[in-house]
KESERO-861455 format. One record per residue (C-alpha): residue in one letter; x, y, z. Coordinates in nm, 2 decimals, padded with zeros to 4 digits. Example, Ala and Ser with C-alpha at 12.3 -4.5 7.8 and 13.67 -1.06 7.14 Angstrom:
BEGIN
  type      px      py      pz
     A   01.23  -00.45   00.78
     S   01.37  -00.11   00.71
//
This chain:
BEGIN
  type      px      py      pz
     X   10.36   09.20   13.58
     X   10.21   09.36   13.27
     X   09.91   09.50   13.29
     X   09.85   09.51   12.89
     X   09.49   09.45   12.72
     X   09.66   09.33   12.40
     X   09.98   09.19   12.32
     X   10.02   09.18   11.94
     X   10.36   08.99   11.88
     X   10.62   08.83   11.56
     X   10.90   08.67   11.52
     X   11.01   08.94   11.31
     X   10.90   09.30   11.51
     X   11.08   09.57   11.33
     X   11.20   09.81   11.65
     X   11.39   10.13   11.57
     X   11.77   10.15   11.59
     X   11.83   10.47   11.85
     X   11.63   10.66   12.04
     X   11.60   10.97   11.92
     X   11.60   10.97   11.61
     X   11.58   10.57   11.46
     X   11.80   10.52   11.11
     X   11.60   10.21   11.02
     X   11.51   09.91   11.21
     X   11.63   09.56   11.37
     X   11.42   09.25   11.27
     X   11.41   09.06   11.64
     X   11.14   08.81   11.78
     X   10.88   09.02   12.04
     X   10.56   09.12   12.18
     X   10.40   09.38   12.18
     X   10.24   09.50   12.50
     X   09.93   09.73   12.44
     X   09.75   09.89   12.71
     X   09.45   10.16   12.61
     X   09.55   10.16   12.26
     X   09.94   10.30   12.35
     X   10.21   10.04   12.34
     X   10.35   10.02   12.73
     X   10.59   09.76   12.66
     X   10.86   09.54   12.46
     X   10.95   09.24   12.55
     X   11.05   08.86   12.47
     X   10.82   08.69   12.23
     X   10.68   08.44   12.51
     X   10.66   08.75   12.76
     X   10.27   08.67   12.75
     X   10.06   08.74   13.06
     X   09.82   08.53   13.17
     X   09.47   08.56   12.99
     X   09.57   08.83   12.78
     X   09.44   08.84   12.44
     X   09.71   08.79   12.14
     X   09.73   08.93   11.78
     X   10.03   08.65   11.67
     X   10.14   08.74   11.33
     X   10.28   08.42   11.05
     X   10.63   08.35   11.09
     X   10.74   08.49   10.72
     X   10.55   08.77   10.83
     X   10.69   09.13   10.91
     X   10.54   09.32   11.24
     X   10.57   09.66   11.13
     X   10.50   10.06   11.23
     X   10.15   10.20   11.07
     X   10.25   10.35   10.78
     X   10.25   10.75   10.80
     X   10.15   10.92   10.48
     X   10.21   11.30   10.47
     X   10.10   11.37   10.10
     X   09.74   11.25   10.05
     X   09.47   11.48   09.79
     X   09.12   11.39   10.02
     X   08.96   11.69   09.80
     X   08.62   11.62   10.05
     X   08.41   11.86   10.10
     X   08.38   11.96   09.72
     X   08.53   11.72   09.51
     X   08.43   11.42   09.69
     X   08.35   11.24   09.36
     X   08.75   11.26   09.30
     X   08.81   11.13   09.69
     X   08.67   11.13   10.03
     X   08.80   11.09   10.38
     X   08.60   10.76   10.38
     X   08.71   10.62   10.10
     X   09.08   10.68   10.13
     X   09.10   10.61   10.47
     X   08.95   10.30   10.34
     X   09.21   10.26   10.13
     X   09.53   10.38   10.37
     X   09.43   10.08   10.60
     X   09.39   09.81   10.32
     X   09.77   09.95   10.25
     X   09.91   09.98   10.61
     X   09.85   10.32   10.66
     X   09.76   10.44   11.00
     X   09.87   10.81   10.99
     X   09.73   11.08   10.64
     X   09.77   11.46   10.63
     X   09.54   11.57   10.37
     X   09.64   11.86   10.12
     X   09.49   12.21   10.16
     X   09.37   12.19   09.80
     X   09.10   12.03   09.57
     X   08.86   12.03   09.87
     X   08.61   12.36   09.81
     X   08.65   12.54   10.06
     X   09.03   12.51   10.07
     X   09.21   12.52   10.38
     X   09.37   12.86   10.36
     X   09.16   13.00   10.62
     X   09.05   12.84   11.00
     X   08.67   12.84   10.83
     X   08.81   12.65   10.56
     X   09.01   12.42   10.77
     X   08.67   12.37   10.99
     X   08.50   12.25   10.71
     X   08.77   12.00   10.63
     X   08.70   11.85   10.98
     X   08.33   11.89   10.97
     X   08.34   11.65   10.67
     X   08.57   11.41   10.80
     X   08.40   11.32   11.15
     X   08.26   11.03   11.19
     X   08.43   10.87   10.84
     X   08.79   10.81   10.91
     X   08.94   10.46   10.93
     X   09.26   10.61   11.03
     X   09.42   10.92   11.20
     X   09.39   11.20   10.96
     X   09.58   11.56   11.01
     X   09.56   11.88   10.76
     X   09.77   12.13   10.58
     X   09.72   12.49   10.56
     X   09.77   12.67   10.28
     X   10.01   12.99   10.20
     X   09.81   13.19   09.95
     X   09.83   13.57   09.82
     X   09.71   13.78   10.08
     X   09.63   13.51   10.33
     X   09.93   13.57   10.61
     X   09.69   13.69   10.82
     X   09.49   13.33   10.86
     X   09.86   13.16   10.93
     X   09.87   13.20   11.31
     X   09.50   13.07   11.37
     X   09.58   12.81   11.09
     X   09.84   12.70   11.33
     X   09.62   12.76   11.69
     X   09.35   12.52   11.51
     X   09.65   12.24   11.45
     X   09.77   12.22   11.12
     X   10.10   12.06   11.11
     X   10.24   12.29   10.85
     X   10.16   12.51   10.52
     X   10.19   12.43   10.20
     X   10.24   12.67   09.90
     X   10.26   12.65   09.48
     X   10.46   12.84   09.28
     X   10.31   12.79   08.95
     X   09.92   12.79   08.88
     X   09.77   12.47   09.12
     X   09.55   12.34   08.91
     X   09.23   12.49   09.06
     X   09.15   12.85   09.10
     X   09.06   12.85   09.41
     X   09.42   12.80   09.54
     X   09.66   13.03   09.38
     X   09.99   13.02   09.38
     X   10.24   13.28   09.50
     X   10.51   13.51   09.43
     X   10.87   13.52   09.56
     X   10.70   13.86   09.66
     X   10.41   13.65   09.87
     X   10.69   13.45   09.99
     X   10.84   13.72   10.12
     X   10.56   13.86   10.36
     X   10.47   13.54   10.43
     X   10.79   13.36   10.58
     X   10.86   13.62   10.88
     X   10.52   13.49   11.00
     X   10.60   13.13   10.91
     X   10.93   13.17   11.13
     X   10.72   13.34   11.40
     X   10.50   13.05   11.40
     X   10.78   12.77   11.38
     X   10.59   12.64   11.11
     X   10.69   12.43   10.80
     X   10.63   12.57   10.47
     X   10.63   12.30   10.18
     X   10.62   12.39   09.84
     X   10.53   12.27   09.49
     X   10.87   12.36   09.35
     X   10.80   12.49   08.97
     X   10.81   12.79   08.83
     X   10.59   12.97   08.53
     X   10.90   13.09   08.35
     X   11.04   12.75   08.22
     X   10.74   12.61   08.13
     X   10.65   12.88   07.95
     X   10.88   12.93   07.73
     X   10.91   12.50   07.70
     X   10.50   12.56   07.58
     X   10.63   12.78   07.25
     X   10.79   12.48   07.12
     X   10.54   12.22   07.18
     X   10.36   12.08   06.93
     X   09.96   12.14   07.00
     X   09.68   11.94   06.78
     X   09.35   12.02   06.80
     X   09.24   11.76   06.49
     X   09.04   11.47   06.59
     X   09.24   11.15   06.50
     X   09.16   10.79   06.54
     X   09.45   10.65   06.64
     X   09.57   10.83   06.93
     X   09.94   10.78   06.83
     X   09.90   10.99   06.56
     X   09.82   11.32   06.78
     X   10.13   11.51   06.94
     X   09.95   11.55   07.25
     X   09.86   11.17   07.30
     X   10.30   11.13   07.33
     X   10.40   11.14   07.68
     X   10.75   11.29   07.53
     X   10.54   11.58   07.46
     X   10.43   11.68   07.80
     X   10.75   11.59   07.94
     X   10.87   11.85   07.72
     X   10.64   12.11   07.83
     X   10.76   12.01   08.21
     X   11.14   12.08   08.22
     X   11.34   12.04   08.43
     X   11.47   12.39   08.47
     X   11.14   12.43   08.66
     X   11.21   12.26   08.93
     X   11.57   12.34   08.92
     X   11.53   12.73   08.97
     X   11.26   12.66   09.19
     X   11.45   12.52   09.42
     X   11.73   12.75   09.38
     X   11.49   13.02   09.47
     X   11.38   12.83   09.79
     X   11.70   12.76   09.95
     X   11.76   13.13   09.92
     X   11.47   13.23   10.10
     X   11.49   12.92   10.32
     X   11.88   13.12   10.42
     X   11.76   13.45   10.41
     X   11.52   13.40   10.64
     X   11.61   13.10   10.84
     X   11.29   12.91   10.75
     X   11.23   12.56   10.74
     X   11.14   12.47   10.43
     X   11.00   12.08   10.23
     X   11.03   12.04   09.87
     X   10.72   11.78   09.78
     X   10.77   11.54   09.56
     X   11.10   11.56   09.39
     X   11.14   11.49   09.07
     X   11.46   11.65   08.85
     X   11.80   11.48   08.95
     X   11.95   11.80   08.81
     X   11.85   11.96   09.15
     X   12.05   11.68   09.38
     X   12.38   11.83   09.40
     X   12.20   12.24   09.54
     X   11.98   12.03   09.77
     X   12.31   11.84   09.94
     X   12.53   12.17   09.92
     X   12.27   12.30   10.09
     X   12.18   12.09   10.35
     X   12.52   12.01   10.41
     X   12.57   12.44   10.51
     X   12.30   12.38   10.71
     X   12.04   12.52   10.57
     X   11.66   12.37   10.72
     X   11.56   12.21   10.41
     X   11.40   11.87   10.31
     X   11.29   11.65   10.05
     X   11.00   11.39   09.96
     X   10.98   11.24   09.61
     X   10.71   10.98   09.54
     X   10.68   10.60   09.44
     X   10.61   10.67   09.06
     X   10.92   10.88   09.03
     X   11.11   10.57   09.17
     X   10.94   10.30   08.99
     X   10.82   10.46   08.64
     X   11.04   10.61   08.39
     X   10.91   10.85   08.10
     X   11.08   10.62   07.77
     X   10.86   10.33   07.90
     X   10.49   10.51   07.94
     X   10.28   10.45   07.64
     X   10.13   10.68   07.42
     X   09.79   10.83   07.51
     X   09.83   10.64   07.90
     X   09.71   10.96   08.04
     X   09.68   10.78   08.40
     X   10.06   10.84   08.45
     X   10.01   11.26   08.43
     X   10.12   11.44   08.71
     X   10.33   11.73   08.77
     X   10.62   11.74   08.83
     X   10.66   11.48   08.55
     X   10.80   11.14   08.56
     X   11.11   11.11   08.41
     X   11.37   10.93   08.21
     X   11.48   10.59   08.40
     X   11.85   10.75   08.43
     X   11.73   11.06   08.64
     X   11.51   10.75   08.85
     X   11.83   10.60   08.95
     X   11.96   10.93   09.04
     X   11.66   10.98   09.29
     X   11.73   10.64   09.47
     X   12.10   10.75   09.51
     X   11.95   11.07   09.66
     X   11.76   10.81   09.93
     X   12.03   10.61   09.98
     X   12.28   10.94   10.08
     X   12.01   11.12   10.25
     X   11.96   11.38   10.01
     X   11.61   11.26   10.03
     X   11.46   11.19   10.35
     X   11.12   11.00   10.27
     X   10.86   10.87   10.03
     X   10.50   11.01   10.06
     X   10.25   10.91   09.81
     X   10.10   11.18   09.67
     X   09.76   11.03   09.65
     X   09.59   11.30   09.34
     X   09.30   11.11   09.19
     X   09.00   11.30   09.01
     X   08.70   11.13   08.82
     X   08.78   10.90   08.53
     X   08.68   11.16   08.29
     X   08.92   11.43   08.38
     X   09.16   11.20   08.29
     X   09.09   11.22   07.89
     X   09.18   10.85   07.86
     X   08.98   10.82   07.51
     X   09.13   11.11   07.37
     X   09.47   11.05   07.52
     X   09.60   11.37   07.55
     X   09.82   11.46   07.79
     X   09.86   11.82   07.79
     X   09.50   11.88   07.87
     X   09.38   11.55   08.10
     X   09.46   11.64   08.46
     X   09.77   11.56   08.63
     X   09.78   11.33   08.97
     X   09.83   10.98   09.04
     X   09.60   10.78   09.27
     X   09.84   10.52   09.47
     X   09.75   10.56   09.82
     X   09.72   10.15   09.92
     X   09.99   10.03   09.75
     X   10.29   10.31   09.85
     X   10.43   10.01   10.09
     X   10.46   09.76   09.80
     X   10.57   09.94   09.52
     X   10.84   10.07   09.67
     X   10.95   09.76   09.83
     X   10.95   09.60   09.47
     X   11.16   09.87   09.34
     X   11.41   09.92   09.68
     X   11.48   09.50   09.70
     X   11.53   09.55   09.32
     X   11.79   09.75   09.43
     X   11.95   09.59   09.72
     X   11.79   09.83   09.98
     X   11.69   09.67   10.31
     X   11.40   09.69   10.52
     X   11.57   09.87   10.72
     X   11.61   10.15   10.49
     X   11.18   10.11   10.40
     X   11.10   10.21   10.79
     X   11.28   10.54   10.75
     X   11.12   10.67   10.47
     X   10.77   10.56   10.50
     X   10.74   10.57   10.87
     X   11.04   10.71   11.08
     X   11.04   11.05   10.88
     X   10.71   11.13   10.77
     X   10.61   11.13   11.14
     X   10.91   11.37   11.22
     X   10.81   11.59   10.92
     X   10.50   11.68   11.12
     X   10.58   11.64   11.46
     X   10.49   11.35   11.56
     X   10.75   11.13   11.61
     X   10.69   11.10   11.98
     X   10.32   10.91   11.89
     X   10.38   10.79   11.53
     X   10.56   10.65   11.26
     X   10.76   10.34   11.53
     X   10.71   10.06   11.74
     X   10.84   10.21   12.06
     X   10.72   10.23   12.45
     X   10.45   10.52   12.46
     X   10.40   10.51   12.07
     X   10.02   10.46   11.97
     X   09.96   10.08   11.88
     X   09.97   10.15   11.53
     X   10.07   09.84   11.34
     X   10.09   09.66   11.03
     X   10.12   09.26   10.91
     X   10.30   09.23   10.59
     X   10.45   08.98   10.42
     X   10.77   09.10   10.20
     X   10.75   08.74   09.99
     X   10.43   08.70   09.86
     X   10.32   08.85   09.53
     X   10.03   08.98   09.36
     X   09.90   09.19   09.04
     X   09.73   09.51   09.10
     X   09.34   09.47   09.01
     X   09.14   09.82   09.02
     X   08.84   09.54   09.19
     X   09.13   09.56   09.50
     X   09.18   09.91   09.56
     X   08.94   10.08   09.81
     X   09.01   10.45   09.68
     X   08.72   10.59   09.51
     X   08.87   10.62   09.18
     X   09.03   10.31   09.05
     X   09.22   10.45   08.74
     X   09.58   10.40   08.81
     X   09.88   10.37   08.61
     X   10.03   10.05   08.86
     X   09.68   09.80   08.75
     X   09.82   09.49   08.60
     X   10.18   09.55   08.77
     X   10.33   09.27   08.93
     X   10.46   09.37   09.28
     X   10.61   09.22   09.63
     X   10.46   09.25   09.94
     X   10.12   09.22   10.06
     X   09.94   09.34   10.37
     X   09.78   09.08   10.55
     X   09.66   09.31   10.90
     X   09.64   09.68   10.98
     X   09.55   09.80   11.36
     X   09.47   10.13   11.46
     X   09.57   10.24   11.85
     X   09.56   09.83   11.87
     X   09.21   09.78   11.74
     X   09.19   09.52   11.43
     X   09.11   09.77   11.14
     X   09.15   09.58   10.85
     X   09.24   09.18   10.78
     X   09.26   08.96   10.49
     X   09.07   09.23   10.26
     X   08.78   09.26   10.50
     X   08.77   09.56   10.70
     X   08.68   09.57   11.10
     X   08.47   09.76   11.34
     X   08.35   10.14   11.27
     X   08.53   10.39   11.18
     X   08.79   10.49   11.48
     X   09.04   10.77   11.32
     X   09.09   11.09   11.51
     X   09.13   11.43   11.41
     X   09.51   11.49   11.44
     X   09.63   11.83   11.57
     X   10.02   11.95   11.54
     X   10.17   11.91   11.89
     X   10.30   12.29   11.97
//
């Protein structure tokens, strides 16, 4: 007899295929048996018990894992008027995301040292709709912070190799790199890394055009041409970035994450590596999968981010790269600031800051785009829940709907479609370069550790998130 306080059932429960390590899911008709917040059971659809309260989801609808979201720019305390934990949280639940690891950067102080990381979870008490973990950060000089960085519960650390954006957080060297990744090792700790280097871009900057002359129409001015700051982006900076980082990743044995992926010229050293066995992985991001550069109009500063969007050929190439395995998941990489920093009146792109804010609608966007494609659902599990939560290590608690698994669940339906309207997103800065898309798939329920967090657009009790610490 089941005990369970909750039984949240579907006729079509997505359950992972294998045990230890699920490729996907199978669509089947089941409950759901939730017990403290942790699922205790799966069973029949009618396997009911007596007086227990039910969640039943619509039969079109798809029971599905809480999204897990590794890449997310929170940027609270100190650039909370870009983002905050309560507004994106806010947000990850109105899209089905149950599980966010914020970035070390943006926020002031950033989380390169255990005071730093202390703040970050000072700020975020109290204000989380959903589970939150942090990054550390690799910085010059900071490989003395790594090892209590890791003691406080940071699931990995995360490094740039060109200039970040924001002084605060530096990037490094291959020289850095090289006193920082014996400790790394030490530590069994992830390092991911913002895979550009200087050198490249640099000498892409002496043949850009600049204008400094005030024009009215905004297609008159070099810098309002998104071909212009692709041009200042190439791809060689990714390309010998990586390079470099499967080198050290060999020399040292280190385990090592490329974030979001974005030159195709890359693919064929990331599979020659990983097929030697070298411990590397790969993200890439919904707009480098939906987007391509010939189609972004001139002065739409809201698609700027770096690495840059590119042509629609090198998109296909990426979805090739999921489908073979080349790339193992899909993260977000939520990067809003305040509408200003943006430069959307002057529309140039070489000076307006880079990010994309996306956060709630990851899940349909790259549905759209995948059934576009003839990918299954099956596929969609893996990369937005499956392997994100193995990425950080928690893949015995998160990321599946399996026996011991928090009750971390979603209700979407893949049919029904809507247009993105900035009055429906939940993040605190609505500027986006996906308002007025058309796109497939909308989330109808989110619940956190079983509790009802968000239905129908209205969101439900306080705020219940926990402070998420890196199993060791």
């Amino acid at each position: 007899m089941s005990d369970a306080d909750l039984i949240i059932r579907g006729r079509n429960v997505a359950l992972p295929v294998g045990s230890d390590r699920p490729q996907g899911t199978a669509l089947r008709p089941a409950s759901i048996h939730v017990k403290d917040g942790i699922i205790t059971a799966l069973s029949d659809y009618a396997d009911v018990p007596p007086n227990c309260p039910i969640e039943d989801a619509d039969e079109e609808v798809i029971v599905w894992p809480g999204l897990v979201d590794t890449h997310v720019h929170i940027n609270e305390p100190g650039r909370t008027s870009w983002e905050g934990f309560e507004t994106a949280t806010r947000a990850a639940a109105a899209g089905g995301v149950t599980t966010l690891i914020d970035m070390p950067l943006n926020s002031i102080p950033p989380t390169t040292t255990v005071s730093g990381l202390l703040a970050k979870v000072a700020a975020a008490d109290g204000q989380c709709m959903v589970d939150v973990g942090f990054w550390g950060g690799v910085i010059p000089g900071n490989t003395g912070d790594l090892a209590g960085l890791r003691e406080e519960g940071v699931v990995g650390f995360k490094c740039f190799l060109i200039h970040s954006g924001v002084d605060e957080f530096p990037n490094v060297t291959e020289t850095d790199l090289r006193q920082a990744l014996p400790e790394l090792v030490r530590l069994n700790a992830l390092l991911i890394v913002h895979a550009e280097l200087p050198g490249p871009i640099e000498r892409a900057g002496a043949q850009v055009p600049h204008s400094s002359v005030e024009m009215t129409e905004v297609t008159s001015v070099p810098s309002s041409q998104y071909q212009t700051f692709l041009d200042s982006r190439p791809r060689a900076a990714e390309n010998e970035a990586i390079e470099l980082m499967i080198s050290l990743a060999h020399e040292f044995g280190a385990r090592v994450h490329i974030v979001h992926h974005s030159s195709a010229d890359a693919l064929p050293a990331l599979r020659n590596a990983r097929g030697a066995g070298e411990k590397v992985t790969v993200e890439t991001c919904p707009h480098y999968l939906y987007f391509a550069a010939e189609d972004i109009p001139a002065g739409a500063t809201e698609y700027k981010c770096c690495p840059p969007i590119r042509e629609s050929e090198n998109r296909e190439q990426l979805w090739k790269a999921l489908e073979d395995g080349t790339i193992d998941l899909i993260v977000s990489d939520h990067s809003p600031c305040s509408e200003p920093l943006k430069l959307r009146e002057s529309g140039n792109f070489l000076e307006a800051w880079g990010g994309i804010a996306s956060l709630q609608l990851r899940l349909p966007v790259i549905w759209t785009a995948a059934r576009a494609r003839n990918f299954s659902l099956e596929r969609l599990a893996e990369w937005l829940c499956y392997a994100p939560a193995r990425q950080v290590g928690f893949a015995g608690r998160k990321g599946a709907i399996a026996v011991g698994h928090d009750a971390d669940i979603v209700f979407w339906n893949p049919q029904e479609k809507f247009q993105v309207e900035s009055r429906m997103l939940h993040h605190r800065n609505k500027l986006t370069p996906y308002r007025g898309e058309w796109l497939q798939g909308v989330v109808q329920k989110t619940f956190l550790r079983g509790r009802k967090i968000y239905d129908g657009g209205e969101f439900f009790d306080r705020p219940q998130g926990q402070i998420l610490r890196c199993p060791r």
